[in-house]
Jmol script that loads the backbone (N, CA, C; Angstrom):
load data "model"
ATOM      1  N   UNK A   1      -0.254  19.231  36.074  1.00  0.00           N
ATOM      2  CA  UNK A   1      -0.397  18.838  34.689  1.00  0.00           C
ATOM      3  C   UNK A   1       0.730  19.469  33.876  1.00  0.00           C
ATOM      4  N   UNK A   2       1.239  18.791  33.071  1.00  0.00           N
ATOM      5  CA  UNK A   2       2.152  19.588  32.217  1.00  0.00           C
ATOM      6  C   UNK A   2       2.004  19.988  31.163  1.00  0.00           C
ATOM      7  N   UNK A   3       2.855  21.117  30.610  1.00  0.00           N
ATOM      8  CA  UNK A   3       2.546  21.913  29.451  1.00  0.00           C
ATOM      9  C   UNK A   3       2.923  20.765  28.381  1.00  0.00           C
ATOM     10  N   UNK A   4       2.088  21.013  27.214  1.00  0.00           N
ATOM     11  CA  UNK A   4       3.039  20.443  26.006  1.00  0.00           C
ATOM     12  C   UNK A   4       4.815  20.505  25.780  1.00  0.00           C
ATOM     13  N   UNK A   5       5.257  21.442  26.459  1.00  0.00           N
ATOM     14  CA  UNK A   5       6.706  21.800  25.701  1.00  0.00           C
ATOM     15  C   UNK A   5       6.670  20.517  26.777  1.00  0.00           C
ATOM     16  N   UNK A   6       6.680  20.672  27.798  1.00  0.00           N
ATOM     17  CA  UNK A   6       7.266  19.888  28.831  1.00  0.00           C
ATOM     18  C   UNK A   6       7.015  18.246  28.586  1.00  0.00           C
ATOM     19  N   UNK A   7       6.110  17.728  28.231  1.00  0.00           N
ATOM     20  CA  UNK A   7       5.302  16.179  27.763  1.00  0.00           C
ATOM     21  C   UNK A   7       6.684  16.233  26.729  1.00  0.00           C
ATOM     22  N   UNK A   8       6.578  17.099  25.320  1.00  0.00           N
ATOM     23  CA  UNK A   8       7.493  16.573  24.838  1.00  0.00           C
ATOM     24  C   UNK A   8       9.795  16.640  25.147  1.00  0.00           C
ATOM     25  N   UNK A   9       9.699  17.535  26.079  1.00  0.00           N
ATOM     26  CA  UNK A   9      10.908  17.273  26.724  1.00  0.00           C
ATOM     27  C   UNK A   9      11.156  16.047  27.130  1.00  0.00           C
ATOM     28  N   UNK A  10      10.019  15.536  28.307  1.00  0.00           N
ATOM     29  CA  UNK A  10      10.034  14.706  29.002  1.00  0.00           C
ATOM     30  C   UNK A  10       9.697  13.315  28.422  1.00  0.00           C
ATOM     31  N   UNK A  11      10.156  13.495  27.161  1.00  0.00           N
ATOM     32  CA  UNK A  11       9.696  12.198  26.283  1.00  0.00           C
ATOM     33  C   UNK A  11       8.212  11.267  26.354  1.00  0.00           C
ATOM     34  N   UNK A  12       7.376  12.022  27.093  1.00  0.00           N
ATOM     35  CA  UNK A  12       5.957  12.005  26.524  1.00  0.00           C
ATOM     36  C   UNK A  12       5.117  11.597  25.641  1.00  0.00           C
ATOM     37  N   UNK A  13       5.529  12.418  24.661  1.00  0.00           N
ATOM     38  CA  UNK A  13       5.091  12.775  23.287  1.00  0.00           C
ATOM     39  C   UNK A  13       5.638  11.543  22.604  1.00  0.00           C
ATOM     40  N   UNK A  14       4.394  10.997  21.603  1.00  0.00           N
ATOM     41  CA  UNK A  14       5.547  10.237  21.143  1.00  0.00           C
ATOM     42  C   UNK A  14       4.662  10.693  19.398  1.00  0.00           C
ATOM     43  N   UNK A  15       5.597  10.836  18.132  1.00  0.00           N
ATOM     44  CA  UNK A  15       5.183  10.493  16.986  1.00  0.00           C
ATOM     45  C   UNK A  15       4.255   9.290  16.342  1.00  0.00           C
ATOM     46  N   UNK A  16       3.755   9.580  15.691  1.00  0.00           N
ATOM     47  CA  UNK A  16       2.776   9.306  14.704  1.00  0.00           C
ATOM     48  C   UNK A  16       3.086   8.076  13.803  1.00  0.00           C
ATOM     49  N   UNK A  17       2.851   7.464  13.243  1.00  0.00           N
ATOM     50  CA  UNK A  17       2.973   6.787  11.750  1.00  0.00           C
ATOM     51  C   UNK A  17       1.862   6.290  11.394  1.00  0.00           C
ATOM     52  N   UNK A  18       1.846   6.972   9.782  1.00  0.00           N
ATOM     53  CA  UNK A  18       0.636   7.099   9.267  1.00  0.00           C
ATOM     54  C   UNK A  18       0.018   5.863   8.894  1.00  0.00           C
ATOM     55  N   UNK A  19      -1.367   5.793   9.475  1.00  0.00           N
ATOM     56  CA  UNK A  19      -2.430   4.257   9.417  1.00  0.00           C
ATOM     57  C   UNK A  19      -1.511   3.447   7.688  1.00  0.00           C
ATOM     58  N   UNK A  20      -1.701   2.087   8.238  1.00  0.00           N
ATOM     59  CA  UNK A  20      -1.758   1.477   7.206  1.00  0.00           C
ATOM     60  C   UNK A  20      -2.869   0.587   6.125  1.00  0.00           C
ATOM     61  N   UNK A  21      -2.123   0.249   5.182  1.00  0.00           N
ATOM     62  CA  UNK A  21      -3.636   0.562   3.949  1.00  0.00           C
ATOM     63  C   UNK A  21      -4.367  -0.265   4.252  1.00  0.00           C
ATOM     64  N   UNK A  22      -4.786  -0.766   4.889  1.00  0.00           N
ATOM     65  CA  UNK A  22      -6.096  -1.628   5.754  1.00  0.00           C
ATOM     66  C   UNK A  22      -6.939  -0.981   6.139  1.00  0.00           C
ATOM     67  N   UNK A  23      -6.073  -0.219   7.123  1.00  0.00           N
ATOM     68  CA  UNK A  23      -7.162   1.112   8.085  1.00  0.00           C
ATOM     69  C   UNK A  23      -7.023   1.708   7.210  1.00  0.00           C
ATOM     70  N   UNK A  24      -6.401   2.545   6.239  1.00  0.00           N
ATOM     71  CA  UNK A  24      -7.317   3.616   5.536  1.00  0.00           C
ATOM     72  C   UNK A  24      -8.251   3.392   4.871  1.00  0.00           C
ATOM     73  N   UNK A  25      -7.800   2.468   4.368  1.00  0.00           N
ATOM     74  CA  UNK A  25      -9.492   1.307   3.489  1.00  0.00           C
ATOM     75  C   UNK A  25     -10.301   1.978   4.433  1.00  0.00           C
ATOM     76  N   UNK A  26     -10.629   1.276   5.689  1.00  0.00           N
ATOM     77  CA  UNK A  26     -11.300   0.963   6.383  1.00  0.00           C
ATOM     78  C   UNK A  26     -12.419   2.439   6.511  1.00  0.00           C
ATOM     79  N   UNK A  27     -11.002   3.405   6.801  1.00  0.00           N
ATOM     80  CA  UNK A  27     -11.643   4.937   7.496  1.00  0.00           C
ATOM     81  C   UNK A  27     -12.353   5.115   6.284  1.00  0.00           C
ATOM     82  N   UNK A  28     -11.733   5.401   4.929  1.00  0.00           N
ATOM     83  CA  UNK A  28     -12.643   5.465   3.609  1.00  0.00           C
ATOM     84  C   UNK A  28     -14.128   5.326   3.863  1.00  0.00           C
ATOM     85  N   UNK A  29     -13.766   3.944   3.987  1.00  0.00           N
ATOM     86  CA  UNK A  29     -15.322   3.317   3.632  1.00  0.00           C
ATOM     87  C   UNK A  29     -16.857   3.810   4.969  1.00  0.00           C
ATOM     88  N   UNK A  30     -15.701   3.765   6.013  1.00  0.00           N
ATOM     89  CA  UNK A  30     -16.610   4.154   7.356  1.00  0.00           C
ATOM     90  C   UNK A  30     -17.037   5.808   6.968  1.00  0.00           C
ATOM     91  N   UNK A  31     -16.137   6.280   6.615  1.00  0.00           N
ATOM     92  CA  UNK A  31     -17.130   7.731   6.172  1.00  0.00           C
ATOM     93  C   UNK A  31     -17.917   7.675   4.985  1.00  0.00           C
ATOM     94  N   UNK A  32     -17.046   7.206   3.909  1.00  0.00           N
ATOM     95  CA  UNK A  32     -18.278   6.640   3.102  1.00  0.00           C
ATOM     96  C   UNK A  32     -19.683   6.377   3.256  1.00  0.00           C
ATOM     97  N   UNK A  33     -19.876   5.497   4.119  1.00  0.00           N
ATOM     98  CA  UNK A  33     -20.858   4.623   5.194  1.00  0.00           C
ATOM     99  C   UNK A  33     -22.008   5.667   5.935  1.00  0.00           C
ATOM    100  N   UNK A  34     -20.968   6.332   6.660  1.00  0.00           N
ATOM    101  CA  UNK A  34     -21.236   7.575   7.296  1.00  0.00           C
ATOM    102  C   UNK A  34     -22.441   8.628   6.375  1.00  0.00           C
ATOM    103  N   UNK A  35     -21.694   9.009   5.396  1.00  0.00           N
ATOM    104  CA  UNK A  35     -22.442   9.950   4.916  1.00  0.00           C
ATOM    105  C   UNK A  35     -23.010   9.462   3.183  1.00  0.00           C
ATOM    106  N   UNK A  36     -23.605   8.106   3.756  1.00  0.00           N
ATOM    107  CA  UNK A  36     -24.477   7.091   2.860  1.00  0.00           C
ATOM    108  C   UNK A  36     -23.960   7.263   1.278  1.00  0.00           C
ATOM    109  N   UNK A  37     -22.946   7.267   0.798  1.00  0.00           N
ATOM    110  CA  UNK A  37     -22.063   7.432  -0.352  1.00  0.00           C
ATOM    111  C   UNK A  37     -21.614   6.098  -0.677  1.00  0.00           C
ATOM    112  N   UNK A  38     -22.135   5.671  -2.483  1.00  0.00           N
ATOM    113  CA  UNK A  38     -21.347   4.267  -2.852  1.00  0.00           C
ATOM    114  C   UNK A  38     -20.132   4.258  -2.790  1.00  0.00           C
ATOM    115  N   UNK A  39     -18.999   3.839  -2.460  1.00  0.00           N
ATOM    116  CA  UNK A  39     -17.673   3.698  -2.821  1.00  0.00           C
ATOM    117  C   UNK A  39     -17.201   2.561  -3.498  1.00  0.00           C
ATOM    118  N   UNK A  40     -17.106   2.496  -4.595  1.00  0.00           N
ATOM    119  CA  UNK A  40     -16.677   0.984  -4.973  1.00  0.00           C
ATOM    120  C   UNK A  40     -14.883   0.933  -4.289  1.00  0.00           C
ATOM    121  N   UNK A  41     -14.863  -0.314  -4.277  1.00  0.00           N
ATOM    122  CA  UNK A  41     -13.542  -1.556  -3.485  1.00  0.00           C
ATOM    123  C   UNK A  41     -12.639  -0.810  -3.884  1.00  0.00           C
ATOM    124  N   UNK A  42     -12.210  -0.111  -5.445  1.00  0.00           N
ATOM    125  CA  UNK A  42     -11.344  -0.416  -6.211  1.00  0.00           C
ATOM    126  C   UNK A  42     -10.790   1.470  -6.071  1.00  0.00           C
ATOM    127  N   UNK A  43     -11.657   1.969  -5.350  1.00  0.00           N
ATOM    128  CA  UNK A  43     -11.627   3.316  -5.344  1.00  0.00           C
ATOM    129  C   UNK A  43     -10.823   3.826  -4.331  1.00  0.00           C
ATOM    130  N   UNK A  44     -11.563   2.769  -3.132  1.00  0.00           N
ATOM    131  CA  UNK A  44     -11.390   2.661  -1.910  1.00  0.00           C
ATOM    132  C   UNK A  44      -9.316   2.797  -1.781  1.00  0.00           C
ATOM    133  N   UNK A  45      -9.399   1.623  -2.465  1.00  0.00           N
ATOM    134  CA  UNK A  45      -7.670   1.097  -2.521  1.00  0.00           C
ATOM    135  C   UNK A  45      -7.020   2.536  -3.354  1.00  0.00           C
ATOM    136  N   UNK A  46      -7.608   2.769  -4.170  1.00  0.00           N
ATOM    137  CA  UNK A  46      -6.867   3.513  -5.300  1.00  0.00           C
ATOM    138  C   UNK A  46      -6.362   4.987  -4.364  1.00  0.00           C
ATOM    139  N   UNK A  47      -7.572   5.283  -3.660  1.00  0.00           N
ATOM    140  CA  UNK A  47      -6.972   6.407  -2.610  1.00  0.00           C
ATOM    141  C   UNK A  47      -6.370   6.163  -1.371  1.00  0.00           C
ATOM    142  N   UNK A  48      -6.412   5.163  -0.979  1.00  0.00           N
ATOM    143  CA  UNK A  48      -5.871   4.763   0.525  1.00  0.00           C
ATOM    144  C   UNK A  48      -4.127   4.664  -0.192  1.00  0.00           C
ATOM    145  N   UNK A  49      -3.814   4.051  -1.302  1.00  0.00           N
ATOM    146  CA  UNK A  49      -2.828   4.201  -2.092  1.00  0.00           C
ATOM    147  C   UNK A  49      -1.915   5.507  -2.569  1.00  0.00           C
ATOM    148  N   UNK A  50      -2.543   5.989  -2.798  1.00  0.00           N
ATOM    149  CA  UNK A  50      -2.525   7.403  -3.342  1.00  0.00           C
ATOM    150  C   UNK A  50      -1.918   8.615  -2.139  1.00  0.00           C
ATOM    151  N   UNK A  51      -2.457   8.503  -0.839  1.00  0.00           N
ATOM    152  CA  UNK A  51      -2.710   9.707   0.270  1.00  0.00           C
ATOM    153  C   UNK A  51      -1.910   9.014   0.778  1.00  0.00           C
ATOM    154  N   UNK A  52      -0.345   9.082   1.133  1.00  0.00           N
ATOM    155  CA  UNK A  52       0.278   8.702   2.046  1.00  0.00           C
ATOM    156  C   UNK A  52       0.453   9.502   3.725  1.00  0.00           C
ATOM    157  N   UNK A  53      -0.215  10.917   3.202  1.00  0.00           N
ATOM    158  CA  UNK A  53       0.437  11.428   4.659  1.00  0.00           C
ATOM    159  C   UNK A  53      -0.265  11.282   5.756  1.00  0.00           C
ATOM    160  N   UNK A  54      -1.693  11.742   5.813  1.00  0.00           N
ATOM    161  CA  UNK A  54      -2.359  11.412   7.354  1.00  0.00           C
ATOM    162  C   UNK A  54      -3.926  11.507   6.531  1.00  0.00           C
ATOM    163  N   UNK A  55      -5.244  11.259   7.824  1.00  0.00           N
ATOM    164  CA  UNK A  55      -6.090  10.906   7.693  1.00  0.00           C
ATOM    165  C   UNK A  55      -6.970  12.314   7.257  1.00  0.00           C
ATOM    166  N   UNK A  56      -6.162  13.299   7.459  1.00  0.00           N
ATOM    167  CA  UNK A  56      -7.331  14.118   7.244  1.00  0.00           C
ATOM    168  C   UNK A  56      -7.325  14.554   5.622  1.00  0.00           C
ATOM    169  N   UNK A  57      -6.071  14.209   4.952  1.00  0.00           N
ATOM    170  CA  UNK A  57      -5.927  14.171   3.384  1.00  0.00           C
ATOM    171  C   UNK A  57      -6.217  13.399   2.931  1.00  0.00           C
ATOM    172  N   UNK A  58      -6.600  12.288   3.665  1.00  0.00           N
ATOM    173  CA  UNK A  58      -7.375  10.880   3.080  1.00  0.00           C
ATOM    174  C   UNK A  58      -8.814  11.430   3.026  1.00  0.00           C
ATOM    175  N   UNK A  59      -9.495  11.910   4.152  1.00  0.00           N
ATOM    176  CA  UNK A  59     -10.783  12.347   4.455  1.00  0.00           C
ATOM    177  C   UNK A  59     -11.154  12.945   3.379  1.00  0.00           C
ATOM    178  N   UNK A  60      -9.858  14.472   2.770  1.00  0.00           N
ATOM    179  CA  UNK A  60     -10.425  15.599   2.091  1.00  0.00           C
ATOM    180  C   UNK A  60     -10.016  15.015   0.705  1.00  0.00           C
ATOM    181  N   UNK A  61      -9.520  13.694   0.277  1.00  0.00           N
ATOM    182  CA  UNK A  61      -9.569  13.469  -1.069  1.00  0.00           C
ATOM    183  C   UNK A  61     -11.295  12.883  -0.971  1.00  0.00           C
ATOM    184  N   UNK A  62     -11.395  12.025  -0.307  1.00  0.00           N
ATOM    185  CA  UNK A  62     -12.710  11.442  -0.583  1.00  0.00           C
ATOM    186  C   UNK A  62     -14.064  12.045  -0.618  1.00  0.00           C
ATOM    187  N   UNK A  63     -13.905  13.242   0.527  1.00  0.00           N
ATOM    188  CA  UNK A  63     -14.770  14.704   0.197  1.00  0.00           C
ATOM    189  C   UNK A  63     -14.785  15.059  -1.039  1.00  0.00           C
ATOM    190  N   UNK A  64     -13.935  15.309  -1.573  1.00  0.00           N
ATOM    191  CA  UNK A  64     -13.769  16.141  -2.971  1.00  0.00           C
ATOM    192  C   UNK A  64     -14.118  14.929  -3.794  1.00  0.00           C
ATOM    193  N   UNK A  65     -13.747  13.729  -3.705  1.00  0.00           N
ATOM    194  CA  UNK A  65     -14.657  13.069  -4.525  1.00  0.00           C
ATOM    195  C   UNK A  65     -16.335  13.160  -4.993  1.00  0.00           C
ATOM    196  N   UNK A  66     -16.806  12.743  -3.038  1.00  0.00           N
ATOM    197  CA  UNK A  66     -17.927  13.239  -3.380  1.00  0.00           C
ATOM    198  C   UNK A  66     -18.679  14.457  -3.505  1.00  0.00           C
ATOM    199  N   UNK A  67     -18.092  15.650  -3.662  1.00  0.00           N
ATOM    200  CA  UNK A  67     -18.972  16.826  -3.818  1.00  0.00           C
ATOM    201  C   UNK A  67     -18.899  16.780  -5.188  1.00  0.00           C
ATOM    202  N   UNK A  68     -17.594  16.027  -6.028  1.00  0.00           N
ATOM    203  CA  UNK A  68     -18.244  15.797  -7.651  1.00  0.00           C
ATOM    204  C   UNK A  68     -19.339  14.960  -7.917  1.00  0.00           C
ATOM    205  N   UNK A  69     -19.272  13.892  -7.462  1.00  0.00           N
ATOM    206  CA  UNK A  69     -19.990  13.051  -8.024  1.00  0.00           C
ATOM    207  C   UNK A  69     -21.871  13.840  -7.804  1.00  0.00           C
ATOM    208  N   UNK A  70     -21.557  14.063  -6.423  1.00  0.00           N
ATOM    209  CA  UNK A  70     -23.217  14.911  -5.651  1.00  0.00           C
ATOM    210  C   UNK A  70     -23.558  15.970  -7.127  1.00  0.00           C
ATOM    211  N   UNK A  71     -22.686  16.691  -7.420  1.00  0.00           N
ATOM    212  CA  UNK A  71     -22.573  17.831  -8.414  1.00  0.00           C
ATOM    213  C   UNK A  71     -23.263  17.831  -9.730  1.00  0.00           C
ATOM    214  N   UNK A  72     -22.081  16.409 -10.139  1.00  0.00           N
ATOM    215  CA  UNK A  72     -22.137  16.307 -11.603  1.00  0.00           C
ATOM    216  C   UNK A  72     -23.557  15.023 -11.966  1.00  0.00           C
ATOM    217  N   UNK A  73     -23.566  14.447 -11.083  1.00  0.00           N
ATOM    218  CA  UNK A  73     -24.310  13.135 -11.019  1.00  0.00           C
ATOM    219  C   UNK A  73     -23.491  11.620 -11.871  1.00  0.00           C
ATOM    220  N   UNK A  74     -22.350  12.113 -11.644  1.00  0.00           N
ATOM    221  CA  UNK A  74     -21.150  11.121 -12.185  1.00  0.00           C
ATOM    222  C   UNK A  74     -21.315   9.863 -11.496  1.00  0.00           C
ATOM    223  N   UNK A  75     -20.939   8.751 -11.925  1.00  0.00           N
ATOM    224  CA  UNK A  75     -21.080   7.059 -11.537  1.00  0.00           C
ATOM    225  C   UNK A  75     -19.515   7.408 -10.820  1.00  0.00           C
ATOM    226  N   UNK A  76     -19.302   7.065  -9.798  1.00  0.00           N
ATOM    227  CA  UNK A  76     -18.002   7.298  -9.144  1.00  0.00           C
ATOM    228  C   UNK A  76     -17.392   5.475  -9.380  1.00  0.00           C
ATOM    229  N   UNK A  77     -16.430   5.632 -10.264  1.00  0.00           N
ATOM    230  CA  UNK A  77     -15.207   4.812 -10.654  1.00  0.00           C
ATOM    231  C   UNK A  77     -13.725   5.489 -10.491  1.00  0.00           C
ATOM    232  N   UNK A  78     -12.749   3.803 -10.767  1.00  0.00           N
ATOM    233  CA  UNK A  78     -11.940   4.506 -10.976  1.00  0.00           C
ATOM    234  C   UNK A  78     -11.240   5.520 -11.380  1.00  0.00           C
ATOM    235  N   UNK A  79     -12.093   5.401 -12.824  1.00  0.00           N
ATOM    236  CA  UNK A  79     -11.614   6.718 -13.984  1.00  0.00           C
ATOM    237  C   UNK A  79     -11.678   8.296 -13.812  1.00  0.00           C
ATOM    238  N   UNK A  80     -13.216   7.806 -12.827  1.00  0.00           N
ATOM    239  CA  UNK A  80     -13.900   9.425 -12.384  1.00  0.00           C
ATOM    240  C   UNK A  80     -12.779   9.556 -10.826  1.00  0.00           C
ATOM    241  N   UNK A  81     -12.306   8.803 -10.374  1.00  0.00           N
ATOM    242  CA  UNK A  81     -11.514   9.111  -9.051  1.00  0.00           C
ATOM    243  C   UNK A  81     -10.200   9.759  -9.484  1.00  0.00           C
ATOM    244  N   UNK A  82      -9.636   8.486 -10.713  1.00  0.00           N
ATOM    245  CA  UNK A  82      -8.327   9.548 -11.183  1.00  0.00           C
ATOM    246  C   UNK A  82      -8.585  10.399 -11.521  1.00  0.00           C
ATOM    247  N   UNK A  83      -9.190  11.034 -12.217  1.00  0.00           N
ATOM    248  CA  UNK A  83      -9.560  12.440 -13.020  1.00  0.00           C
ATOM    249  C   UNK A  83     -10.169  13.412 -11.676  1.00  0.00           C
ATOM    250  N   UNK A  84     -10.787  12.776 -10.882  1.00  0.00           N
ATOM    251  CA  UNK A  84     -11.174  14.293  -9.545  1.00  0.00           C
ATOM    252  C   UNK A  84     -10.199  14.483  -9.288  1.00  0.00           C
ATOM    253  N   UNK A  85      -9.378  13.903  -8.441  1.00  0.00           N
ATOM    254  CA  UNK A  85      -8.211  13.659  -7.581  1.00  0.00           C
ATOM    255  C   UNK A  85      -7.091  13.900  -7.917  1.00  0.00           C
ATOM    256  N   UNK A  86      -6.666  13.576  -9.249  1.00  0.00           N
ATOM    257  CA  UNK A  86      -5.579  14.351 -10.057  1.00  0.00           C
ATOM    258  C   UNK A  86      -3.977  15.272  -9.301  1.00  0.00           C
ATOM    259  N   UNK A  87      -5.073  16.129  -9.386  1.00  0.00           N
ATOM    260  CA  UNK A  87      -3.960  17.421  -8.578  1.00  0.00           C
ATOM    261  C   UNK A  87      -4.044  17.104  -7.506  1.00  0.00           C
ATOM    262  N   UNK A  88      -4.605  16.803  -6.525  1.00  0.00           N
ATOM    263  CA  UNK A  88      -4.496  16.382  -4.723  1.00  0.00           C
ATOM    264  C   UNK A  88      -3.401  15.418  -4.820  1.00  0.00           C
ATOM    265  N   UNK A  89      -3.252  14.333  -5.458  1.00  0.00           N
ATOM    266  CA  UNK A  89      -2.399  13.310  -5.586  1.00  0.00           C
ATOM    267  C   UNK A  89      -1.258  13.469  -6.502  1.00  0.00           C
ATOM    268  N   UNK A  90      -1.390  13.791  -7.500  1.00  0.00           N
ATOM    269  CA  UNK A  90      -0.122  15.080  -7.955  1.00  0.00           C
ATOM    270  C   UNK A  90       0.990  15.881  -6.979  1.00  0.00           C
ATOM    271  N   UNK A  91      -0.518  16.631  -5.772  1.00  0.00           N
ATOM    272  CA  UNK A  91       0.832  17.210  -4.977  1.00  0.00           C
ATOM    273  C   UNK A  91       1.120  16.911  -4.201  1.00  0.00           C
ATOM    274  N   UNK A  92       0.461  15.578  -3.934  1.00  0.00           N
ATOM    275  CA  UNK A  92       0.919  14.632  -2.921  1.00  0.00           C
ATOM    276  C   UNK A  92       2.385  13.946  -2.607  1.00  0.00           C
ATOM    277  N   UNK A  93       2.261  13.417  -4.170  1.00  0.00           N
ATOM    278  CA  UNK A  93       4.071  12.721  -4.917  1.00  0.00           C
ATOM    279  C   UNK A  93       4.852  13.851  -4.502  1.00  0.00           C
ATOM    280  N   UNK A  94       4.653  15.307  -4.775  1.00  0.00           N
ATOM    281  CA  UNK A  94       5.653  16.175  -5.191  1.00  0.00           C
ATOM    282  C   UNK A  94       5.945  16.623  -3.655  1.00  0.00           C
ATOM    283  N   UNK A  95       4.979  16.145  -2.596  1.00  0.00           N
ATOM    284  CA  UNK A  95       5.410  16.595  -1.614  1.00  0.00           C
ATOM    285  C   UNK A  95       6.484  15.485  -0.619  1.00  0.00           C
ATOM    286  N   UNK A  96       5.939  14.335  -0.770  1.00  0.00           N
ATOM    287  CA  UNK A  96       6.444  13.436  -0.146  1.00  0.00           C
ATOM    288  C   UNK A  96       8.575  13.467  -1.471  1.00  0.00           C
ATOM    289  N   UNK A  97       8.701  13.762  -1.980  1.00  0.00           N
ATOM    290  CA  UNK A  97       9.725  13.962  -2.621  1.00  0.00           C
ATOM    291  C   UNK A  97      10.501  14.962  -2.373  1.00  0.00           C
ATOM    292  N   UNK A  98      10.234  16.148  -1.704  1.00  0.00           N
ATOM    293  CA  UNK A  98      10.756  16.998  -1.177  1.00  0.00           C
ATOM    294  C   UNK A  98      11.217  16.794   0.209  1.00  0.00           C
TER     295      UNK A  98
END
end "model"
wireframe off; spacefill off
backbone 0.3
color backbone group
């Protein structure tokens, strides 16, 4: 069996590219689904939009969505998504720019 260094010497390994906005829709909504949470359509898009880098910053925006909404007892919309999400997607731009 070979080590990692070796898989990726041996051209093995191959890179990533991050799901496109279909499947992140998709993953959204399936955890959504998952852990019986409304997501409206428009939310769905607005973060699959938003999270360009991988799935698990897609995951932890939509977490942090819902531990507000669970919290506050907020109607989860757009308005309430821009306003959670804010800074996650803030340093999202500022990272993908660097």
């Amino acid at each position: 069996m070979k080590s990692g260094c070796a898989r990726v010497s041996s051209g093995a390994y191959r890179g990533y590219s991050p799901p496109d906005l279909e499947t992140k829709i998709a993953i959204l909504q399936k955890k959504a689904e998952n852990d019986r949470f409304s997501l409206p359509d428009d939310v769905a898009e607005y973060i699959a939009r938003a999270i360009k880098s991988n799935v698990r910053e897609l995951e932890g925006a939509l977490t942090r969505l819902m531990a507000y909404a669970s919290l506050t007892g907020a109607t989860v919309s757009l308005a309430t998504a821009q306003q959670v999400l804010r800074n996650i997607i803030c340093f999202a731009r500022k990272a993908r720019h660097n």
